[in-house]
C-alpha positions in Angstrom: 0.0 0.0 0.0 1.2 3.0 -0.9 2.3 6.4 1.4 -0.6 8.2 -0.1 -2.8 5.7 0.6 -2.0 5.6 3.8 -2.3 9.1 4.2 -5.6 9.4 3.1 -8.6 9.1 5.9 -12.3 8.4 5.2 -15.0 11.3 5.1 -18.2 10.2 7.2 -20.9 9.4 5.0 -24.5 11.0 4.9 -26.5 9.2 7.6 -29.0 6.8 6.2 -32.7 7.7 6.5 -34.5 6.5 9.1 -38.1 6.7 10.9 -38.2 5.4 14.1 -41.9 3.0 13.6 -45.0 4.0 14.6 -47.2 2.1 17.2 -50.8 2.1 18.7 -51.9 1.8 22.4 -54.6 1.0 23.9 -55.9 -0.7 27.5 -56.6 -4.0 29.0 -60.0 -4.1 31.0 -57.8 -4.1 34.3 -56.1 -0.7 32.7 -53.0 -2.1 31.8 -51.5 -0.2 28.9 -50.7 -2.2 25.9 -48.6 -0.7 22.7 -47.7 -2.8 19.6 -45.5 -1.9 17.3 -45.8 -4.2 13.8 -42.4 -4.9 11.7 -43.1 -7.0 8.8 -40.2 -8.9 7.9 -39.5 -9.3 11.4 -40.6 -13.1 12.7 -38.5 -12.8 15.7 -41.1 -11.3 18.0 -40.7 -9.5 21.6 -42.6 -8.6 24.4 -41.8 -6.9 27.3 -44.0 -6.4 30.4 -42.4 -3.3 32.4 -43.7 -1.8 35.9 -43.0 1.0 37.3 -41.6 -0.1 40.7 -38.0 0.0 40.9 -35.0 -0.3 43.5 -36.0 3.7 44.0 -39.1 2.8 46.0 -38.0 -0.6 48.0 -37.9 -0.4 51.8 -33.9 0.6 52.5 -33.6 -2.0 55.6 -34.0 -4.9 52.6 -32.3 -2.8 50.0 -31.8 -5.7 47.2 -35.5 -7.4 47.3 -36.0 -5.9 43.8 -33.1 -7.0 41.6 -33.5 -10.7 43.9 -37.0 -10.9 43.3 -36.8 -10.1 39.0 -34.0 -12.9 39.5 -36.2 -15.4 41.3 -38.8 -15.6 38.8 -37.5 -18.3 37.1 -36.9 -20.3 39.9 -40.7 -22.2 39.7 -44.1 -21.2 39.3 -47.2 -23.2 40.4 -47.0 -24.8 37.1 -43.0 -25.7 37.0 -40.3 -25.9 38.7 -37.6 -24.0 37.4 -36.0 -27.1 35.3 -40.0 -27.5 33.9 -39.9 -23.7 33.3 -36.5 -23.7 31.3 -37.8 -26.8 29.1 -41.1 -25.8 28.3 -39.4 -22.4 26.9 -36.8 -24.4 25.1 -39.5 -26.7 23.1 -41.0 -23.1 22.0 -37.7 -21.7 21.2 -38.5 -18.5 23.7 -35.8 -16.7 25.7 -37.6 -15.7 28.9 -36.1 -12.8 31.4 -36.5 -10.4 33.8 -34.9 -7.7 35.7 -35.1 -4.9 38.2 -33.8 -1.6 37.2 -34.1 1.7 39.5 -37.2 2.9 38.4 -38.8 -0.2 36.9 -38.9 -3.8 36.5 -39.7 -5.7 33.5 -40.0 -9.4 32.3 -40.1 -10.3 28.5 -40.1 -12.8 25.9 -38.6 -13.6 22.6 -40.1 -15.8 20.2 -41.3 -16.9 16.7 -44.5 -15.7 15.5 -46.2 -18.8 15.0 -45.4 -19.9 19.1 -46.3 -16.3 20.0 -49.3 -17.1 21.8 -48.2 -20.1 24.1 -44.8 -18.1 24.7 -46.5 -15.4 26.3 -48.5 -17.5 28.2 -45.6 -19.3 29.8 -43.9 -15.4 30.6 -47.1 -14.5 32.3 -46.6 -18.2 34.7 -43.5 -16.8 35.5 -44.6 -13.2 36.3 -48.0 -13.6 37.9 -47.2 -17.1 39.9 -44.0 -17.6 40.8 -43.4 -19.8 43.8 -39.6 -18.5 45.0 -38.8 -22.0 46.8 -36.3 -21.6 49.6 -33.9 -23.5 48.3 -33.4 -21.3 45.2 -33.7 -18.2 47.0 -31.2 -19.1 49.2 -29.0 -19.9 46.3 -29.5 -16.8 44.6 -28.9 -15.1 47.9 -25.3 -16.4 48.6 -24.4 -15.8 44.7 -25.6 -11.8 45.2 -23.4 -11.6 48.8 -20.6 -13.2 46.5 -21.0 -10.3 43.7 -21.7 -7.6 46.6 -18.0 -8.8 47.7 -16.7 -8.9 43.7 -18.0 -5.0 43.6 -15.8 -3.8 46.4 -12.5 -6.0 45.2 -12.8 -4.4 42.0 -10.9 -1.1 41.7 -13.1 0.5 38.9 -16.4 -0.9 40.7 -15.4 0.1 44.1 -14.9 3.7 42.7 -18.4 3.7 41.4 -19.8 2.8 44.6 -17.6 5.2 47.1 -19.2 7.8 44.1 -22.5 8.0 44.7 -21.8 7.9 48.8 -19.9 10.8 48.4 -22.7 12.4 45.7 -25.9 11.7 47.4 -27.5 12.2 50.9 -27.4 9.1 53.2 -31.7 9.3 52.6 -31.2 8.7 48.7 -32.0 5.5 47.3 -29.4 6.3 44.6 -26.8 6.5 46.9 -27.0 2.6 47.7 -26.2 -0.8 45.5 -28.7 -1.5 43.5 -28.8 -5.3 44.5 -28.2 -4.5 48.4 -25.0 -4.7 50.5 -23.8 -7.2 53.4 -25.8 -6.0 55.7 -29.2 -6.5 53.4 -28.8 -9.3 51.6 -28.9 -11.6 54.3 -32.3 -11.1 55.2 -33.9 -11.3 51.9 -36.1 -14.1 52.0 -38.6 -16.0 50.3 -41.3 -14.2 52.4 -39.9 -10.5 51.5 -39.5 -11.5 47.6 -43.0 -12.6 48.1 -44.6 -9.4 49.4 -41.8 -7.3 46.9 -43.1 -9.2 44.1 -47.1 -8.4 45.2 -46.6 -4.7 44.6 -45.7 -5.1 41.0 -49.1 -6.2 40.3 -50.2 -2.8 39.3 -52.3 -3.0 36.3 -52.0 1.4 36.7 -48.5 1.5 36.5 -47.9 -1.3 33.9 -47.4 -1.2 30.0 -46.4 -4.2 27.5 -45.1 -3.5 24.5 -45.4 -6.4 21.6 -43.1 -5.9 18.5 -42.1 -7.9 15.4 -44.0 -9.4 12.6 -47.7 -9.5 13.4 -49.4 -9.8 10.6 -52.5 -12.4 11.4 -51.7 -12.4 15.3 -54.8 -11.2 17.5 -52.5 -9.5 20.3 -54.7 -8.0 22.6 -56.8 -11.5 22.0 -54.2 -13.4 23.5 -53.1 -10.9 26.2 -56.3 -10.2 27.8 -57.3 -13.4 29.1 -53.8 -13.6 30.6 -53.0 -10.2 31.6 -56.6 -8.4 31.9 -58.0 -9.9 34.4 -55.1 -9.4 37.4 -55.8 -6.9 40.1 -53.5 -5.7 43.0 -53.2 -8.1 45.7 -53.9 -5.7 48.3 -54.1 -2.0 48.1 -50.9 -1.0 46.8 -50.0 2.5 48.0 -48.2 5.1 45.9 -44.4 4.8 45.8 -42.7 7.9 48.1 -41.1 10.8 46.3 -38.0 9.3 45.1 -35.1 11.7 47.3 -32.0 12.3 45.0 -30.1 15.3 46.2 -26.5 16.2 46.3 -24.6 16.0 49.1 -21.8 17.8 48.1 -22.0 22.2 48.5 -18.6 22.6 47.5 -15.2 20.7 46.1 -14.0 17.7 48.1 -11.9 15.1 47.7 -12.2 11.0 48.9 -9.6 9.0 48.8 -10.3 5.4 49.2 -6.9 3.8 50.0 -5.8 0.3 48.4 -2.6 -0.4 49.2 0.0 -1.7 46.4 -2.3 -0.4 43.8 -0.3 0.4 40.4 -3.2 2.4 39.0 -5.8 4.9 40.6 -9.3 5.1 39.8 -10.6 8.6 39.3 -14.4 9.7 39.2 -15.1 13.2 39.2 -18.8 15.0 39.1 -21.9 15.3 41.1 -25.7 14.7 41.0 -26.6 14.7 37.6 -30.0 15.2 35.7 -33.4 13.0 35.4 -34.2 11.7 32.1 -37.0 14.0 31.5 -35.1 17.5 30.7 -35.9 20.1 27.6 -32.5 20.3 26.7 -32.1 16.6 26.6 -30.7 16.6 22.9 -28.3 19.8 23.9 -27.1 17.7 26.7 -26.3 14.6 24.3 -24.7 16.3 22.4 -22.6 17.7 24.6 -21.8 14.7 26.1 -20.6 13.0 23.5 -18.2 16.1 23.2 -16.8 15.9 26.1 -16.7 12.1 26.9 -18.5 10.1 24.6 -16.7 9.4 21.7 -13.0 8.2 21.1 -12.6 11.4 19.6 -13.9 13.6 22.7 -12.4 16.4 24.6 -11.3 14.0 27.7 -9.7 11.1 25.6 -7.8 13.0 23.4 -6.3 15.2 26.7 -5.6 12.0 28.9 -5.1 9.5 26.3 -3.9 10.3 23.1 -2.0 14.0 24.3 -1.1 13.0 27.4 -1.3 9.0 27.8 -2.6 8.8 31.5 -5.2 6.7 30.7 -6.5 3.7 27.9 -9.3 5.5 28.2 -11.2 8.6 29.7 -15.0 9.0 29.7 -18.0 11.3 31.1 -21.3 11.6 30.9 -25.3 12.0 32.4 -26.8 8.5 33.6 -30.1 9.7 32.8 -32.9 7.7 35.5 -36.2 9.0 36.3 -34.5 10.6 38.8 -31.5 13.1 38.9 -28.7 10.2 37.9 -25.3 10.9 38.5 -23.2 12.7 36.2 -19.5 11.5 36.2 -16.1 11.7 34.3 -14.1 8.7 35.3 -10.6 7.3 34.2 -8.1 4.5 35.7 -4.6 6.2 35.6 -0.8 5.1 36.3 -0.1 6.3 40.3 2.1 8.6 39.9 0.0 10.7 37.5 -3.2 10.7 39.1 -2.9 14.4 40.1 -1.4 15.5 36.6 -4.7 13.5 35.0 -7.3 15.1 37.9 -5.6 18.6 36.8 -6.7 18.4 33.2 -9.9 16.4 34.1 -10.9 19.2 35.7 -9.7 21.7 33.2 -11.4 20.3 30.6 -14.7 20.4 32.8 -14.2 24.0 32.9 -13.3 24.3 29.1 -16.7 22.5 28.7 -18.7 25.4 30.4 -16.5 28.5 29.5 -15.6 28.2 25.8 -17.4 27.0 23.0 -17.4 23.8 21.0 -15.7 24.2 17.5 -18.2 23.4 14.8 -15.8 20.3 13.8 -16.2 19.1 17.3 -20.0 20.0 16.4 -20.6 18.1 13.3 -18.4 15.1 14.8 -21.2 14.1 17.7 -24.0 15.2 15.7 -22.8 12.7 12.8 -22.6 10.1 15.2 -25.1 9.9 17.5 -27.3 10.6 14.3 -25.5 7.6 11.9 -25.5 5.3 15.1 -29.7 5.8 16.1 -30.8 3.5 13.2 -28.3 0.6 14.1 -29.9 0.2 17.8 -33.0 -0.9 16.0 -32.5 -3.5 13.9 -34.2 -6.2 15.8 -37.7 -6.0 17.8 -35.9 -6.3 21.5 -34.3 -2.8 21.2 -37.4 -1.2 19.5 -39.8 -2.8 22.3 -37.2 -2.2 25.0 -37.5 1.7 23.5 -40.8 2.0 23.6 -41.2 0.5 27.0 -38.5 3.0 28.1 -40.6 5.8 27.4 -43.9 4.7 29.0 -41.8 4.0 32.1 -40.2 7.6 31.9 -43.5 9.0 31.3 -42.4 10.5 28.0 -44.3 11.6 24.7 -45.7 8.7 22.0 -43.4 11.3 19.6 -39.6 11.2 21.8 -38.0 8.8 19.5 -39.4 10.1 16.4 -37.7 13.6 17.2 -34.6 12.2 18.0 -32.3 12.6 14.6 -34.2 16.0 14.1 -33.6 16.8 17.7 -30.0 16.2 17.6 -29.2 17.6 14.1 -31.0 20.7 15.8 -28.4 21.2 18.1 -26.3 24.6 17.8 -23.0 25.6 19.5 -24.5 27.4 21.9 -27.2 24.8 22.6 -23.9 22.6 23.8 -22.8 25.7 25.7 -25.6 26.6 27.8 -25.8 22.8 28.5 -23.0 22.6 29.8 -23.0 25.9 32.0 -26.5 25.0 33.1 -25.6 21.2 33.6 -21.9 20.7 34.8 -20.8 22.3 38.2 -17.7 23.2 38.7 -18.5 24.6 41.9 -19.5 21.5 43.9 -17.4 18.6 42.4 -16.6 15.1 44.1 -13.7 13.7 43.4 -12.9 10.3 44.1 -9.7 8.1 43.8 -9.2 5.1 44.6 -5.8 4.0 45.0 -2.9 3.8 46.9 -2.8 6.5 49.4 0.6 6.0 50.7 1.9 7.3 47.2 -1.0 10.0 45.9 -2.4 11.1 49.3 0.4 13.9 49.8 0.4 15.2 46.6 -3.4 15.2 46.3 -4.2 17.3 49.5 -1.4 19.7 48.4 -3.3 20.3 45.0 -5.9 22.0 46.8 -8.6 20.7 45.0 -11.0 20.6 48.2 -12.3 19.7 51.4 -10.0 16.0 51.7 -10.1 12.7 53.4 -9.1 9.4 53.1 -10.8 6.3 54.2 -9.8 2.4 54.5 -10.5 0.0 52.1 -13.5 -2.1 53.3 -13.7 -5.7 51.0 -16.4 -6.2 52.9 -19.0 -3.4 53.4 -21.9 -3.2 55.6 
C-alpha cells in the first residue's frame, strides 16, 4: 500500500434515513396499557412487560428485594419448577427474562410468531405465579453476597460505589447498591421477595409493548385473558417521592486507599439530571463532546496527548431521577494528580468556551448515523418503547430524536454545559494507593480531603 494511501482518511458518510416505527396503544379491561409496534419482515417477536416499581421505592432495611425478586422468577411457578420452566421455553424456542432496574422492573419474551401465543402464556406463569422455593432463593442469595463482595475488590467498581456515597444524601435510594449490600442481603427471603413481588401487580403502572411481525396475530386477544383480568393483591400504595439530592456544596476530595495499587481510579462529578429534561438533545450532544466518543475532549487530553489513561470518559446517567453525572478514568499512580488537573480543566473548558463546529458536526454525525443501528431487531425497539412509558415520556420522543439532535447549535452545547456541569460543587474520588498519591493530592488543593480504609467487605 502506498504512502498516499495511507495518508488518506475516510469522510463520514451521509446518515441513512430513518423513521423510528409507529405504534398504537390501547388498555386491557384491568387498565393495563398495551402498545404494539408491527415490523413485517420481522418473525422474531418481543414482548416486554415493564412496571414502574424500581429499587428507588424498596424499603432501605432490605435494600436488594428488587433486583433478587426479578432474578427469582425463574426459579418455579405453580405450574413448573424452574427445570420444567426452562424446558417448556426451550420446546418453543423462547428466551424468557426479567430484571429490576431503578425505576422499573420488566419481564419479556422472545419468540417466533407462530409460538407467540403459548410463549406469552408461559412469561405471564413466571410473572403472575412464581413460587420463590427456599432453596433457590437461598442460592440466589449467597451468589448476590458473593458479587456484593466482587463490587468492592474491584478497583473500577469500588470507585463507582464510594461515588454515589460521596454524591448523594445518606436518605437517597441512589446512593445505595442497586442489589443490596452485606448488611441487606442476608435477610432477603422468600417471604420478602413474596410481598416485593405483590406490589408489582399494578395494572396502573404497567405497559407491554409487543413488536415484530404481526401480521395475522390477535395480540390483545391473547393478552387479555392472561393479563386483563389481574388486580392488586392488596391496596398498593403510591411509591414515596424518590429523594436524590446532592450531598456535596462545594469541592471535596475522597480518597479510598488500596494499598499496592499500580493504578488509581478517578471519578469526578456530582448529582446529575433526570431523564426528562428540555434540553435533553443539547445535553447529548454535549456529552458525547466531552466524553462520549473516542474522539472527545477527555480522551484525546488524557489519552492520546497526554497518555494517562487507555481510556477517559464522562457523561449524564439519565434515571427518572437526577442520575449521577461523572467523568471517570483508571490512571498510572504517579499521575493521578497530573490526569485530575486536566480532568478538571477540561470540565471547565466544557462550560466556559465553545465547541468548534468540527467538534459539532463530529457528535452530531454520530449519535445521528449510530440511532438506526440500535434498532434493527424488535428487543431494542420494544425495549425503547417501554422506556418511554416507564419515563412518562411523549408517544413522539424517539421520532424527534435525529431532528432533535441535528438541531443542536454551538451554543445549545454551551448553555448545556454551564447549566448542567458544576464546577462549583465537584466530588472527586480516587481510589488507590494512598501512601503514594495522598500527599500530593491534599497539596493540590482541590477541596475539602479525606481518606478512608478500604473495606472488601462493606456493611
Amino acid at each position: 500500500m502506498s504512502g498516499e494511501h495511507l495518508a488518506t482518511r475516510p469522510t463520514p458518510g451521509t446518515p441513512r434515513s430513518y423513521e423510528f416505527p409507529p405504534f398504537s396503544r390501547s388498555r386491557l379491561a384491568n387498565g393495563t396499557e398495551v402498545r404494539v409496534v408491527d415490523l413485517p419482515g420481522r418473525p422474531l417477536v418481543s414482548l416486554v412487560v415493564a412496571v414502574r416499581r424500581g429499587a428507588t421505592d424498596e424499603p432501605a432495611e432490605i435494600a436488594g428485594v428488587s433486583a433478587l425478586a426479578a432474578r427469582a422468577l425463574s426459579e418455579g411457578t405453580e405450574r413448573h419448577d424452574a427445570i420444567g420452566l426452562v424446558e417448556a421455553a426451550e420446546r418453543l424456542g423462547a428466551q424468557l427474562h426479567a430484571s429490576a432496574g431503578w425505576d422499573s422492573t420488566t419481564g419479556g419474551v422472545e419468540v417466533l410468531a407462530d409460538r407467540f401465543a403459548p410463549a406469552v402464556e408461559l412469561l405471564a406463569e413466571m410473572m403472575l405465579t412464581p413460587t420463590f422455593p427456599t432453596s433457590e432463593v437461598e442460592r440466589l442469595r449467597d451468589q448476590r453476597m458473593n458479587e456484593v463482595l466482587q463490587a468492592y475488590a474491584d478497583p473500577r467498581r469500588r470507585a463507582e460505589i464510594a461515588f454515589d456515597e460521596v454524591i448523594y444524601t445518606p436518605d437517597s435510594p441512589y446512593r445505595r447498591l442497586l442489589g443490596g449490600s452485606r448488611s441487606t442481603v442476608p435477610g432477603l427471603d422468600s417471604a420478602a421477595l413474596r410481598v416485593r413481588h405483590a406490589s408489582w401487580i399494578d395494572p396502573g403502572r404497567t405497559t407491554i409493548v409487543v413488536g415484530g411481525d404481526l401480521a395475522g396475530t390477535d395480540v390483545l386477544g391473547i393478552l387479555e385473558p392472561l393479563f386483563g383480568g389481574i388486580s392488586p393483591v392488596a391496596p398498593v400504595p403510591a411509591p414515596a417521592p424518590v429523594i436524590a439530592a446532592s450531598a456535596v456544596d462545594r469541592p471535596l476530595v475522597r480518597v479510598v486507599h488500596r494499598p499496592g495499587a499500580v493504578q488509581t481510579e478517578v471519578r469526578v462529578g456530582h448529582v446529575g439530571l433526570a431523564r426528562r429534561i428540555p434540553d435533553f438533545h443539547a445535553v447529548s450532544v454535549m456529552s458525547a463532546i466531552l466524553g462520549g466518543l473516542f474522539g472527545s475532549r477527555l480522551n484525546m487530553r488524557l489519552r492520546e496527548e497526554k497518555g494517562y489513561t487507555y481510556g477517559a470518559h464522562a457523561g449524564f446517567d439519565l434515571r427518572a431521577h437526577a442520575g449521577p453525572f461523572g467523568a471517570r478514568a483508571a490512571v498510572d499512580t504517579d499521575n493521578t494528580v497530573p490526569a485530575v488537573i486536566d480532568l478538571l480543566g477540561e470540565l471547565r473548558r466544557m462550560r466556559d468556551t465553545d465547541v468548534t463546529p468540527d467538534e459539532l458536526r463530529a457528535a452530531k454525525d454520530y449519535l445521528i448515523g449510530v440511532f438506526p443501528l440500535r434498532f434493527e431487531t424488535p428487543g431494542p425497539v420494544v425495549g425503547a418503547l417501554a422506556g418511554l412509558a416507564m419515563n412518562e415520556l411523549p408517544d413522539d420522543e424517539l421520532a424527534r430524536y435525529r431532528p432533535g439532535i441535528e438541531a443542536v447549535t454551538v451554543a445549545d452545547v454551551r448553555s448545556a454545559a454551564e447549566t448542567h456541569i458544576h464546577v462549583d460543587r465537584l466530588a472527586i474520588v480516587l481510589v488507590g494507593d494512598a501512601d503514594r498519591i495522598a500527599t500530593d493530592v491534599e497539596a493540590a488543593g482541590f477541596g475539602d480531603y479525606d481518606v478512608v480504609a478500604e473495606d472488601l467487605a462493606p456493611g
